[in-house]
C-alpha positions as CSV (number, residue, x, y, z in Angstrom):
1,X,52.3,-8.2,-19.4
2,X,48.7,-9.2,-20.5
3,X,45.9,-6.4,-20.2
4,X,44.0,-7.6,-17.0
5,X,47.8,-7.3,-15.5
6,X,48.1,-3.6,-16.8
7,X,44.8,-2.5,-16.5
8,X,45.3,-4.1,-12.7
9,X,48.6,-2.4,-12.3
10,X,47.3,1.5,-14.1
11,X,46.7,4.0,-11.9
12,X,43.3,4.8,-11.6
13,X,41.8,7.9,-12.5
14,X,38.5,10.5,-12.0
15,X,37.2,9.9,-15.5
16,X,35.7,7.3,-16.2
17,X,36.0,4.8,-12.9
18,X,36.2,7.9,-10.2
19,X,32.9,9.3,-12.0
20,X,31.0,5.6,-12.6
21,X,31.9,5.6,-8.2
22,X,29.8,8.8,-7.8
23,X,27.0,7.9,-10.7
24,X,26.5,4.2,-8.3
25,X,25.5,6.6,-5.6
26,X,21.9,6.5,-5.5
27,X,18.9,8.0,-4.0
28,X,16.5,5.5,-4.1
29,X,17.1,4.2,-7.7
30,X,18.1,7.7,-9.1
31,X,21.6,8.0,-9.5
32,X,23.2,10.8,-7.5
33,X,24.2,13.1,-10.5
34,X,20.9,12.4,-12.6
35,X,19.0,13.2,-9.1
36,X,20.9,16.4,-8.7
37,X,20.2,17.2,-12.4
38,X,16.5,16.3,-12.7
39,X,16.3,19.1,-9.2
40,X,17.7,21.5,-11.2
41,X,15.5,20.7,-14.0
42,X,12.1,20.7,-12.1
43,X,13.6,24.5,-10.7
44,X,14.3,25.7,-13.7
45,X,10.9,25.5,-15.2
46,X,8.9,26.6,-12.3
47,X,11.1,29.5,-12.3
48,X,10.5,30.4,-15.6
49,X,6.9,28.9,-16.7
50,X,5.7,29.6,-12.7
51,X,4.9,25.9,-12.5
52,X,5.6,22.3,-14.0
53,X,4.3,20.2,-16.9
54,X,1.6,17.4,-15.9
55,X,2.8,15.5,-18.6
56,X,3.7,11.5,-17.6
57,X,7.7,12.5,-18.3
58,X,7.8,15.6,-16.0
59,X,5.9,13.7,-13.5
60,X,7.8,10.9,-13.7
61,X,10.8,13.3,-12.6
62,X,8.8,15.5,-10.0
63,X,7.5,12.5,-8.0
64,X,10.9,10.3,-8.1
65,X,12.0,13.1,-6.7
66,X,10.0,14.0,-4.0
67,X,9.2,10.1,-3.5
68,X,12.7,8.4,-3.2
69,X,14.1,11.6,-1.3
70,X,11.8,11.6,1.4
71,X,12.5,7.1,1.7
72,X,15.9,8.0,1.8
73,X,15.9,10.4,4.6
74,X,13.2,7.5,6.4
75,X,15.7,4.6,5.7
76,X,18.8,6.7,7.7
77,X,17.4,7.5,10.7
78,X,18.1,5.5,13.7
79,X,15.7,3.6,15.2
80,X,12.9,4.3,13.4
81,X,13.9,3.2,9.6
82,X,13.1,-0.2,11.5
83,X,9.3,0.7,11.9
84,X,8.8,1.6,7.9
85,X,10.0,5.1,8.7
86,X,10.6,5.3,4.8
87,X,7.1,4.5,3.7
88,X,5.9,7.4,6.5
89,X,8.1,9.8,5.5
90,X,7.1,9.5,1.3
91,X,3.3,10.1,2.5
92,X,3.2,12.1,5.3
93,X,6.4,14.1,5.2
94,X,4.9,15.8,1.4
95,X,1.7,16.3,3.4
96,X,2.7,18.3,5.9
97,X,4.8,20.4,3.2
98,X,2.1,21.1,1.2
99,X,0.1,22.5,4.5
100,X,2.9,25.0,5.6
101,X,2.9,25.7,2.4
102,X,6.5,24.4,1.7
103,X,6.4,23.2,-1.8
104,X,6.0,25.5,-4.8
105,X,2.5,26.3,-5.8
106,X,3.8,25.4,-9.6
107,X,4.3,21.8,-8.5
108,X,1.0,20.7,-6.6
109,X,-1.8,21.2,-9.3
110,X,-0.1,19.3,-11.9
111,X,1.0,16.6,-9.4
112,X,-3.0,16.4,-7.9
113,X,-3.9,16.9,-11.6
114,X,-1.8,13.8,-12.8
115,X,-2.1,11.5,-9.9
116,X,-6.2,11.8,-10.5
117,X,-6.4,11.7,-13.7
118,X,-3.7,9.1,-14.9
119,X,-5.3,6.9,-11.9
120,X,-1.9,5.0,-11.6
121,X,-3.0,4.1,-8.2
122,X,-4.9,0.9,-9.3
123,X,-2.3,0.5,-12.7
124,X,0.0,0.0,-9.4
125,X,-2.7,-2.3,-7.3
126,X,-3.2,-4.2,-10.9
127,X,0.6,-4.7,-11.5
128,X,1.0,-6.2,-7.8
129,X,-1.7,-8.0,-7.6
130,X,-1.9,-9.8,-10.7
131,X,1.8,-10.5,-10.3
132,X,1.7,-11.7,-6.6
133,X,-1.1,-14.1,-7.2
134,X,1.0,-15.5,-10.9
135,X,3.8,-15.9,-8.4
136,X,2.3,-17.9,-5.8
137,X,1.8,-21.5,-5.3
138,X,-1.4,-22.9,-6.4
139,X,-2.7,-24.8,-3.1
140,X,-1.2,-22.7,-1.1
141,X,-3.3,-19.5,-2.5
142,X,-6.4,-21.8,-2.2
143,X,-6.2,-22.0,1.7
144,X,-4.4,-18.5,2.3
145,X,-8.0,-17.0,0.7
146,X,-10.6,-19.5,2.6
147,X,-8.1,-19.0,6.1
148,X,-7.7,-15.6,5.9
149,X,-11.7,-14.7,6.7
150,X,-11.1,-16.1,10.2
151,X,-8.3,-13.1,11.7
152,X,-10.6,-10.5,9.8
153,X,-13.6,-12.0,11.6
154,X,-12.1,-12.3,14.9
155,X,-9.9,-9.3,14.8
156,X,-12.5,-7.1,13.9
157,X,-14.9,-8.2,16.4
158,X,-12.1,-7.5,19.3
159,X,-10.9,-4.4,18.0
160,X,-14.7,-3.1,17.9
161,X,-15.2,-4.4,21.8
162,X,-11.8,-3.5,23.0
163,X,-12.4,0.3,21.3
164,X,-15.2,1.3,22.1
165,X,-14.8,0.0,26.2
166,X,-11.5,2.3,25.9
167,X,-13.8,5.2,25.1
168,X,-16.4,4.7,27.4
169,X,-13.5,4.4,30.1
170,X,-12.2,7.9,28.9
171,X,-15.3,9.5,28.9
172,X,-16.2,9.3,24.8
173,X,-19.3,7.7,25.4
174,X,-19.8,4.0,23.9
175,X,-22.6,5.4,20.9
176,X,-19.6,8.4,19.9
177,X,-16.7,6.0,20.1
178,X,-18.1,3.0,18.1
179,X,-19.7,4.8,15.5
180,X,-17.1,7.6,15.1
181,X,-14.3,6.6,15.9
182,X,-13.8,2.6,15.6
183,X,-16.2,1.6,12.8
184,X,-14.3,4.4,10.5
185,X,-10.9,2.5,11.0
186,X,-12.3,-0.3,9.6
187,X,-14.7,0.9,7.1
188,X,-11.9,0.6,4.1
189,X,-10.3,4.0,3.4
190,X,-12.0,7.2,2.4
191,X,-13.8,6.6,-1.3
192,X,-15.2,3.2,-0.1
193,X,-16.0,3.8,3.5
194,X,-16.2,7.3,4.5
195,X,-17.8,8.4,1.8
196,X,-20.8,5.8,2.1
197,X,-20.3,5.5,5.6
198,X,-21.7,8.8,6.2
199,X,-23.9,9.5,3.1
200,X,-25.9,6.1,5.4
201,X,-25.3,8.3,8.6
202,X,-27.1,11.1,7.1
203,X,-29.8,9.6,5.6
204,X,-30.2,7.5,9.3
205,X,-29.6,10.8,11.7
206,X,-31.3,13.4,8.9
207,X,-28.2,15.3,9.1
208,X,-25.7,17.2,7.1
209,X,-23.5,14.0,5.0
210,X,-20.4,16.6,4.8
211,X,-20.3,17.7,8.3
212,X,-20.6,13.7,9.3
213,X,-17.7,12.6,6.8
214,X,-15.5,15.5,8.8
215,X,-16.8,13.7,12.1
216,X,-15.3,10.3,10.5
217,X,-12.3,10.8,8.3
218,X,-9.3,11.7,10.9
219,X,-10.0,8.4,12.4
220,X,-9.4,6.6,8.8
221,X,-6.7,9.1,8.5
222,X,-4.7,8.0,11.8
223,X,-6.0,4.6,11.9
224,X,-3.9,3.8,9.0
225,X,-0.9,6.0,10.3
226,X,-1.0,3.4,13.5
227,X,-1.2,0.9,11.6
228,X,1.9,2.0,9.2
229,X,4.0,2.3,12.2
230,X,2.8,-1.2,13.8
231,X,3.6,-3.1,10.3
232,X,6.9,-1.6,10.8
233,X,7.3,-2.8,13.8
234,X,5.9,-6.0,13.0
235,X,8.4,-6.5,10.3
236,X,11.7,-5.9,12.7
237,X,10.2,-8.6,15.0
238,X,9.8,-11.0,12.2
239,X,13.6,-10.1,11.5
240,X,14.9,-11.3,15.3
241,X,12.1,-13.9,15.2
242,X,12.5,-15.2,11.3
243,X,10.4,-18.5,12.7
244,X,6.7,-16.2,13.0
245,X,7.2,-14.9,9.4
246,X,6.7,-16.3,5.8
247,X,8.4,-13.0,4.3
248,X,5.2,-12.3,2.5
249,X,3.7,-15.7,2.4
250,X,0.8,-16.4,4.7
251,X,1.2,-19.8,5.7
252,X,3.9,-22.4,4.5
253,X,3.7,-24.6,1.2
254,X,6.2,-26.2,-1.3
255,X,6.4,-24.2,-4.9
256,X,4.7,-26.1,-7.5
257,X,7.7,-27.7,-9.6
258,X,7.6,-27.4,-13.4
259,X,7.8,-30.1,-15.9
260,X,10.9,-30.0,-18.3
261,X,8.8,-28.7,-20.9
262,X,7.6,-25.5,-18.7
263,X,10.8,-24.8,-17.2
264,X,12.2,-24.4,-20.6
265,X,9.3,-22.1,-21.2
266,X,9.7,-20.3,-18.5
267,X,13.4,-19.5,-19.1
268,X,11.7,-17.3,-22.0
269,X,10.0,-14.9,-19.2
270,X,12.8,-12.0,-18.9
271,X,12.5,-11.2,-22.6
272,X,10.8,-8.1,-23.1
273,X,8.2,-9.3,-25.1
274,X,7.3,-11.9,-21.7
275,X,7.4,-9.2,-19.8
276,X,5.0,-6.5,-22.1
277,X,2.6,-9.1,-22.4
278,X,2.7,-9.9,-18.8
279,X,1.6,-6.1,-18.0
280,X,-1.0,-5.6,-20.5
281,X,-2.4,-9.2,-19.1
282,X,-2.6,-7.0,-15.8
283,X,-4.1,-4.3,-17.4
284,X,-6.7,-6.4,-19.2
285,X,-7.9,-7.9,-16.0
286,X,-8.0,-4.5,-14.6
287,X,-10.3,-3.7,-17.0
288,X,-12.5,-6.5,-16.4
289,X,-12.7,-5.9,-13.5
290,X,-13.9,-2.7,-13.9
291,X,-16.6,-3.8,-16.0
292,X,-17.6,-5.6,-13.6
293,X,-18.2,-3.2,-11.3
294,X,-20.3,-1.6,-14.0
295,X,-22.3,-4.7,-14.7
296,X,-22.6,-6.2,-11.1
297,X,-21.6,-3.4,-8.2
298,X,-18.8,-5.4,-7.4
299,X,-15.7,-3.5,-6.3
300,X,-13.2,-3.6,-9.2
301,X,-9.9,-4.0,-7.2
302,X,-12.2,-7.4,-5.9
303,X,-13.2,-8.5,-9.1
304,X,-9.7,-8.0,-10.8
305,X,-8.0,-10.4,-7.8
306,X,-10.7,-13.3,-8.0
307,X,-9.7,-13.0,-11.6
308,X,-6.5,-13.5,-11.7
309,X,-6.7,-16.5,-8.8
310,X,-9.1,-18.2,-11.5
311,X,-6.6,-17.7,-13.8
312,X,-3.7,-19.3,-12.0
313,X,-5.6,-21.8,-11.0
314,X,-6.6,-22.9,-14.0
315,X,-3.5,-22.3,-15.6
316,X,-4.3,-20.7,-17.6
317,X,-1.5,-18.7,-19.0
318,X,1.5,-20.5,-19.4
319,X,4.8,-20.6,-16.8
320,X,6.9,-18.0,-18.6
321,X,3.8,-15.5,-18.3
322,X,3.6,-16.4,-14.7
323,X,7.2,-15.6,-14.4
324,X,7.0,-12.6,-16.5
325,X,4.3,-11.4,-14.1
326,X,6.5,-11.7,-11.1
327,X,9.1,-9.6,-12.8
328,X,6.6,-6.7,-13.3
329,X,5.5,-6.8,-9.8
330,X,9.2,-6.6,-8.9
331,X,9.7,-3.3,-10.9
332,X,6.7,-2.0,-10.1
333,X,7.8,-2.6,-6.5
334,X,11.0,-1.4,-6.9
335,X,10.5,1.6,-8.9
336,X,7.0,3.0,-8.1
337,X,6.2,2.7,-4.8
338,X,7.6,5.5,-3.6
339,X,6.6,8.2,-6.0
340,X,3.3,6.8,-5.7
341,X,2.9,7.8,-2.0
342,X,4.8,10.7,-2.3
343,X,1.7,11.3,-5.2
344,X,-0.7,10.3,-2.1
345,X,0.8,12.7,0.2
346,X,0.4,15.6,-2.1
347,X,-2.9,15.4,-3.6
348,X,-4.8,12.8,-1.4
349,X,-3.4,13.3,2.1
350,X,-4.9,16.1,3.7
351,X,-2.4,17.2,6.8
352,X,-5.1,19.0,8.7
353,X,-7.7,16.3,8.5
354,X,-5.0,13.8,10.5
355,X,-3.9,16.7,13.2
356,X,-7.4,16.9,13.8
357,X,-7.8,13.7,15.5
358,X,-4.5,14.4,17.6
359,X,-6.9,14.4,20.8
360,X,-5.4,11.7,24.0
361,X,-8.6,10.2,24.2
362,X,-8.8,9.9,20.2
363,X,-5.6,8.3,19.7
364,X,-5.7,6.0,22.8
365,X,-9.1,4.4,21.4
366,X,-7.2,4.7,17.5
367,X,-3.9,3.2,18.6
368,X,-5.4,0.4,20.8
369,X,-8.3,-0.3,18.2
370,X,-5.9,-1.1,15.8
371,X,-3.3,-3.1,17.8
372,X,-6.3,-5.3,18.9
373,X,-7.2,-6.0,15.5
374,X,-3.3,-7.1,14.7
375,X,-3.1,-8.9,17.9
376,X,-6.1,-10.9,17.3
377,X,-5.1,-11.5,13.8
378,X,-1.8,-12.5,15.2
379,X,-2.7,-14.9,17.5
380,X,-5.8,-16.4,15.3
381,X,-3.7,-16.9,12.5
382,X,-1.0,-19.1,14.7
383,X,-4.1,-21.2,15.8
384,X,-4.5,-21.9,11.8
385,X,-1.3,-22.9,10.9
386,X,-0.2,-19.4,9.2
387,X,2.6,-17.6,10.2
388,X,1.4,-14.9,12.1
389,X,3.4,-11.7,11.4
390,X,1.9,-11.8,8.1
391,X,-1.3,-12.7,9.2
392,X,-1.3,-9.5,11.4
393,X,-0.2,-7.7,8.4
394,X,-3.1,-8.1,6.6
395,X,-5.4,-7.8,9.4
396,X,-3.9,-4.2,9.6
397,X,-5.1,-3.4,5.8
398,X,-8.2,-3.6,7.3
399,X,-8.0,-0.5,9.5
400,X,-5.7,1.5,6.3
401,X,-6.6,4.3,4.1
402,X,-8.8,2.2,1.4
403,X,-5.9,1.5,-1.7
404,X,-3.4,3.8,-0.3
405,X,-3.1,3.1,3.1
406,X,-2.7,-0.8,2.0
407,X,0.4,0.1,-0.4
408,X,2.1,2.5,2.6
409,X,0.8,-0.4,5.3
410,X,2.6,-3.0,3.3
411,X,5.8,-1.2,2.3
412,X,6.5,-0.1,5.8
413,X,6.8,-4.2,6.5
414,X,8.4,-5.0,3.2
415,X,5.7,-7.2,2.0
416,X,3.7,-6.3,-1.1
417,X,3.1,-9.6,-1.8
418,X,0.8,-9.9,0.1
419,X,-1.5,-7.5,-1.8
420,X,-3.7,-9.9,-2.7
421,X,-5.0,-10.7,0.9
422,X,-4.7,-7.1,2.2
423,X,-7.5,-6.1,-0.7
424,X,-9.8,-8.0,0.8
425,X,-9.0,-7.4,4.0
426,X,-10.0,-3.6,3.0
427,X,-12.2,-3.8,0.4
428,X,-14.4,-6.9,1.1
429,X,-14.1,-6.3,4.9
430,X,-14.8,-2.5,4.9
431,X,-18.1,-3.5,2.8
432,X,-19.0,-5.5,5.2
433,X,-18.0,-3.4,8.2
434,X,-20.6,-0.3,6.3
435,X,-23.4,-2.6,5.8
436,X,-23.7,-4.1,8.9
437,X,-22.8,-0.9,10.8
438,X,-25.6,0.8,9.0
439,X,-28.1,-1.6,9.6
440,X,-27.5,-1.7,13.4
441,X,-27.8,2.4,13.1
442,X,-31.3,2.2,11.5
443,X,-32.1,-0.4,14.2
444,X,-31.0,1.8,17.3
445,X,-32.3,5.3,15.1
């Protein structure tokens, strides 16, 4: 009898194979028993030290945690895990706790302390960003950047007209609506549109900036939550209707093939070595960026993408890097997202600031302001020639949370590769939302 036979015919038993059964049990990537054990971890030193370590390790326990439990519980409820349930639940779910005051005290200073200090926000929007745009076909990228202005252009002039007549109807008045409630959506988060948004608005009105950024944050706040729950949704259609989606590409193209020569470099871009160099590439252009924000004014999420689209399309970094690239946007992807906005819910997703806009008339000129602006992107990008589920994606980024509300927008419709496009659609189109906005207020002042 050979040994596959016998080791075929042996009975099984609990240790190892009935154990490695219950270790492939996961919660999001956690194994089941290193879960349970990290839990117990995390309690035992708040019980004893009164809180937890901000250190990158403990936090790298606390918010897989809290992150990939919350998903889980999104991803197994019926019906809804179809509308990004899972992405909703890491952000808001962790809110809402920290307002009732369900999670220990212990944990939610080091987790707001980490999550602003570290700023592993944007080492997340650098990681999918530079790798989305390394991954993507060369012409393809060229005509997905000049196209994509159109739906912003169009969808944001619709959702402005269509929201504002929805307030007038419910008795909001056109002035309150448009420049409280619709211009906020789409004004690109909270650090680069609220924030100037109403430092303008008090310098315009010669009012108080901090009671005006109250006036204009739960829009932002629920804006993005609509729009969350609409990318959801937008993904399960694209899954009965697989001909009005790219899967995270915005219109269709061929993949650039490699020469013999690159394919054989490329074959080098799983080793680790690829795949370091690929993230500190990502990094490095991050930091440009940044410096030239510092240099120019220019956002550095903005500059950091331009970047890296001159760089793929000049080539220049080689195929395996390109490669490499794409593998760190995939573990990034994979293993970050969810602690991330589980980080977001805790320390920069204030629970009472979204129940405050929980008025009918607010959310009927919130919910239709942003399903015009995905409708209109919809439809406009059909008329280009780009499939239009991911078209109204990215239109949606445009009425998100800044940063945040683009990585929970995108992970509710599985499609972080399209990163690239939803940063301008927030940052470059909520720029241009302020400015103009502000210049019409001096006008009518």
């Amino acid at each position: 009898m050979t040994d596959s036979v016998a080791l075929q015919t042996a009975p099984s038993h609990f240790w190892p194979q009935g154990w490695w059964k219950i270790v492939e049990l996961r919660i999001g990537i956690v194994p089941l028993p290193v879960y349970v054990l990290l839990a117990a971890l995390v309690a035992f030193f708040i019980l004893r030290d009164g809180k937890v370590s901000s250190d990158l390790p403990t936090m790298i326990a606390v918010l897989a945690l809290g992150g990939f439990g919350c998903a889980e519980i999104g991803k197994r409820l019926p019906v809804i895990r179809n509308l990004g349930a899972a992405a909703i639940f890491a952000t808001f779910v962790p809110s809402y706790l920290v307002y009732a005051h369900l999670l220990p005290e212990g944990m939610l200073k080091p987790v707001a302390e980490f999550t602003k200090a570290s700023n592993f926000l944007y080492l997340f929007i650098a990681a999918i960003i530079v790798g989305s745009i390394f991954g993507m076909d060369r012409q393809v990228l060229i005509k997905g950047f000049l196209k994509i202005f159109v739906p912003l252009a169009a969808g944001s002039i619709v959702a402005g007209t269509v929201g504002t007549l929805i307030g007038v109807v419910l008795g909001l008045g056109a002035y309150h609506t448009f420049f409280y409630i619709v211009i906020p959506i789409m004004a690109g988060g909270v650090g680069e549109g609220a924030i100037p948004l109403s430092i303008g608005y008090a310098e315009i009105l010669h009012q108080e900036q901090g009671n005006l950024f109250a006036q204009v944050l739960p829009p932002i706040m629920l804006g993005s939550l609509t729009a969350i729950l609409l990318a959801g949704f937008l993904n399960w259609v694209g899954k009965k209707l697989p001909r009005l989606t790219g899967e995270g590409r915005l219109q269709p193209g061929v993949e650039e093939e490699l020469t013999p020569g690159e394919e054989k470099a490329a074959a080098s871009a799983m080793d680790p070595a690829a795949i370091a160099a690929a993230g500190v590439t990502a990094i490095a252009l991050y930091l440009l960026g940044t410096a030239c924000f510092k240099l120019f004014g220019l956002p550095g999420p903005v500059a950091m993408l331009f970047l890296a689209v001159v760089v793929k399309l000049t080539r220049a970094v080689p195929p395996s890097l390109q490669l490499a690239g794409q593998t760190v946007y995939k573990f990034f992807s994979t293993a970050i997202t969810y602690p991330l906005l589980f980080a977001i819910g805790v320390s920069l997703t204030p629970w009472e600031t979204l129940v405050a806009a929980l008025t009918p008339a607010n959310i009927a000129v919130i919910i239709l302001t942003v399903a015009s602006l995905m409708t209109t992107g919809f439809f406009a990008g059909r008329l280009l020639g780009m499939y239009p589920i991911d078209t109204a994606i990215v239109t949606a980024c445009h009425s998100g949370q800044g940063g945040t509300g683009d990585i929970a927008i995108l992970t509710a419709a599985n499609r972080l590769e399209l990163m690239p496009f939803a940063q301008i659609a927030t940052r470059i189109g909520g720029a241009i939302t302020v400015t103009l906005t502000l210049i019409l207020l001096a006008r009518l002042a």
